[in-house]
C-alpha positions, 0 to 999 in steps of 0.5 A, a space after each residue: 309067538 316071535 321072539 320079537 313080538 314078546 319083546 314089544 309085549 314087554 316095552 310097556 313094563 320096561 319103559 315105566 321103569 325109566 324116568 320121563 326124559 330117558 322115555 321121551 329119548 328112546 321115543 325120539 331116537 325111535 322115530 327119527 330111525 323110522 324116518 331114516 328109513 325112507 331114504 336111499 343110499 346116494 353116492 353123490 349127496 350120502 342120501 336122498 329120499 326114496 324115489 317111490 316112499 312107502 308109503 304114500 306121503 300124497 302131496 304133503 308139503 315134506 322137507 326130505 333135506 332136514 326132515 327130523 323129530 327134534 324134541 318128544 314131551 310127556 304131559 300126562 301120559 301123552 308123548 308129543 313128538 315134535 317134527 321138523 321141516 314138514 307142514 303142520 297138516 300132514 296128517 298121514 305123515 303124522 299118523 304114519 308116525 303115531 301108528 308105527 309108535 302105537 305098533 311099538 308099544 307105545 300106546 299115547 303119542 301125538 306128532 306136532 309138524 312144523 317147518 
């Protein structure tokens, strides 16, 4: 098994050792380092989105300029990670996120999109 497979194996245990706010820190800090992901180096403007992203985010009304996870929660045991400058129904934005998250080890998340 891959060492960084054992390491996923392990965020559950490793998060319920941190208080809530520190959990919901991690989450966003996560996140919005997935979103940076989908932009390129630009010498003109420091970044812009990519020109092809991956994945196909369809006609999804997305504001590449200030594209954010401003704020996670915790109610319950859900994680709601609230996302700006994006159309309330982009849902495969928002499952993109909630998979990768899934992916991670983190097993309840939810994504609100806003502008």
């Amino acid at each position: 098994m891959s060492t960084y497979r054992q390491r996923l194996e392990r965020v559950p245990s490793v998060l319920g050792k941190l208080d809530d706010e520190k959990r919901c820190d991690i989450l966003r800090r996560e996140l919005n380092r997935l979103i940076q992901s989908l932009y390129d180096p630009d010498a003109e403007v420091g970044w812009r989105a990519a020109r092809v992203p991956s994945p196909d985010f369809g006609n999804e009304a997305i504001n590449w300029g200030d594209l954010s996870v401003l704020d996670v929660e915790l109610h319950g045991s859900r994680f709601i990670a609230y996302v700006e400058e994006l159309a309330p129904d982009s849902y495969t934005f928002g499952q993109w996120l909630v998979s990768w998250a899934n992916r991670w080890g983190w097993s309840d998340v939810q994504v609100v999109m806003e502008w």
